[in-house]
C-alpha positions, 0 to 999 in steps of 0.5 A: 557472474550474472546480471545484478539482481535487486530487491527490495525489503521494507516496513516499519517493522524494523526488527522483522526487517533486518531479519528479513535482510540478514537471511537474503544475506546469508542465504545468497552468496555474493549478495550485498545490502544498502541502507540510507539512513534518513535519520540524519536529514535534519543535519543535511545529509543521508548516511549510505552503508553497504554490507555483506553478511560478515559486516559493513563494506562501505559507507557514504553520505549523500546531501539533502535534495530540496530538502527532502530525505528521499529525493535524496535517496533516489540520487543516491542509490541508483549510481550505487547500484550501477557501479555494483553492476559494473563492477560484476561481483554481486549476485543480488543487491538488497535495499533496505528501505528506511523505516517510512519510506515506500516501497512503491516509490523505491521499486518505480526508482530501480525499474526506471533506471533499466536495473533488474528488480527480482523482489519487493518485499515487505517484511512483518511482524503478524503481532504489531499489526493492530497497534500499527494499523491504529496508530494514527499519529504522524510520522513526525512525532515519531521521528520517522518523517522522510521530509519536513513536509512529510504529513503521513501517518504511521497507520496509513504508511503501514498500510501502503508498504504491506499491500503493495509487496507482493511477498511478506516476510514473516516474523513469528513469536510467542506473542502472534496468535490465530487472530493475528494470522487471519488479520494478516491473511484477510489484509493482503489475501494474494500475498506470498507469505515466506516465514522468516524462521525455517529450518536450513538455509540450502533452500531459502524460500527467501532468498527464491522470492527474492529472485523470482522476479517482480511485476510493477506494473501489476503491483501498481494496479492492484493498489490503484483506486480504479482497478484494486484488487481488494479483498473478499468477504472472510470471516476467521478466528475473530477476524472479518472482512466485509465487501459491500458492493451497492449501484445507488449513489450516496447521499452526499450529507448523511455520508458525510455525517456517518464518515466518523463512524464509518472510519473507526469501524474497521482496523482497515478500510479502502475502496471506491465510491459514488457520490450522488451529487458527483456522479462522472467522478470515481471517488477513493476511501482509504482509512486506517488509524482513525483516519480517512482520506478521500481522493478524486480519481477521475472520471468513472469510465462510464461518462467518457466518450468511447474515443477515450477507452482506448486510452484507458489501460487494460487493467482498468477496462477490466475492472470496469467491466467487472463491475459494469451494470446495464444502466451506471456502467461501473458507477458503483459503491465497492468498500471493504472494511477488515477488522477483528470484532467487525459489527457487520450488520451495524456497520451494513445498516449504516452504509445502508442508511447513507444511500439515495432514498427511492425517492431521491434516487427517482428524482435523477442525476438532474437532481442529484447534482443539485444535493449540498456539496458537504465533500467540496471542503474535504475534496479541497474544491 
């Protein structure tokens, strides 16, 4: 028997997910599934089961760790996955995340404990991707919450787990149509999308993703604010993606006065930015669901010492160098905004009119420094 291959399959598209899992299951012999289920947490414990394609194998209960349902699943599932691994007789083990849970977290857990990660994969339903991505209540009131301090939304969790896999599970109905195709595609543009209903099981398109091999490092850094690598510009079946790439920093209030509108324009939006009176500091837009959260990043790499670039992963220099111009280094504005019915040129007017003036931006870092500080209470300073 070879070495144990593990994979992963999540999203909170629960339906296209077991699909998802029932398929690996069926189309690799000696593959076994784990699940935690984190819907029991509030009594204590997470509930284990492993299964193969003809039914349940086993099941288990883990207790809660400091109180959080997946601390609890990361105690629990690598021990799981060792004595698989020892014991010889599975060819590929598939987690099954629980609905909230990450893919990110799970795939650094597993490659962490020196096991062989083949897939991450993400499994969706091209028709719920509107209504998730605008779902902006949290988890909690859904009872989807991984811990009771969990304050995620469903929107921006939804976001995280389709663009940090590599591979897309896809379901299909009668309900998916163009637009949600071009939705999808305009997401996650470097996805390996795999439908989940194809003729024959001989060769599972599937089960080769979930074999093939997997890259955390290069997951990691094409959903790090820095480095992203984010979406073209695209326009398909009422679908659109616009890049908006500026070198003149924003003017702290009138961004700060447009953030509503800005957010709710798009399905999705993400990217970095520059504030005028913040100038060293890369600055991260991640919205979805009518939400926005801006994040402090670091330091541009533009205002370290060239002693620290060595330092600075390779990824990143890269990024940088992309966007590098003679005078702000790679200072930039580079947002992306998707969404079907996008009102591109009301939406670049208004990103336009939040910019320095050419008289502020005249004035010099000197001044700028001293604009109203409007995100100190959103940056939690």
């Amino acid at each position: 028997m070879p070495e144990l291959s593990v994979a992963i399959v999540g999203g909170l598209h629960a339906d296209a997910r077991r699909a998802a899992v029932q398929h690996l299951l069926t189309a690799v012999p000696g593959s076994v599934a784990l699940h935690h289920d984190l819907a029991t947490a509030a009594a204590g414990t997470v509930v284990r089961t492993v299964r193969d394609r003809t039914g349940i194998l086993s099941t288990g209960e883990a207790p809660l760790v400091n109180d959080c349902a997946c601390c609890a699943l990361r105690e629990d599932l690598v021990p799981e996955l060792e004595r698989l691994a020892d014991a010889g007789l599975t060819r590929l083990a598939v987690v099954e995340l629980w609905e909230s849970v990450e893919p990110k977290a799970m795939a650094e857990v597993v490659a962490a404990s020196g096991l062989r990660l083949t897939g991450v994969i993400t499994a969706v339903d091209p028709a719920l991707l509107l209504p998730y991505l605008g779902n902006g209540d949290d988890l909690a009131d859904g009872g989807l919450a991984a811990a009771a301090t969990d304050r995620r939304t469903v929107a921006d969790t939804f976001a995280r787990q389709l663009e940090y896999a590599p591979v897309l599970a896809v379901a299909d109905s009668e309900e998916v149509d163009d637009e949600d195709r071009a939705l999808l595609a305009q997401l996650h543009p470097t996805a390996r999308q795999v439908p989940l209903h194809y003729g024959g099981l001989a060769r599972s398109p599937l089960a080769e993703a979930a074999l093939a091999g997997f890259d955390g490092e290069a997951a990691a850094a094409a959903q790090h604010p820095a480095c992203a690598l984010l979406p073209a510009d695209a326009d398909a079946h009422g679908v659109a993606t616009l890049v908006w790439h500026r070198r003149r920093p924003f003017h702290p209030e009138r961004l700060y006065a447009a953030l509503e509108d800005l957010t709710c324009a798009a399905a999705r939006s993400r990217g970095r930015f520059w504030l005028a009176d913040r100038p060293d500091t890369l600055l991260h837009w991640d919205a979805a669901g009518g939400a926005l959260c801006v994040e402090n990043v670091g330091p541009w790499l533009a205002s370290l010492p060239d002693a620290a670039w060595d330092m600075v992963p390779p990824v990143r220099r890269a990024a940088a160098a992309l966007d590098w111009h003679p005078e702000h280094g790679d200072c930039c504005q580079h947002l992306v905004f998707t969404s079907p019915g996008l009102d591109r040129d009301g939406l670049e007017l208004l990103l336009e009119s939040c910019l320095l003036t050419d008289t502020e931006y005249a004035a010099g870092r000197t001044a700028w420094k001293r604009l109203p500080p409007a995100f100190d209470t959103l940056l939690e300073v």
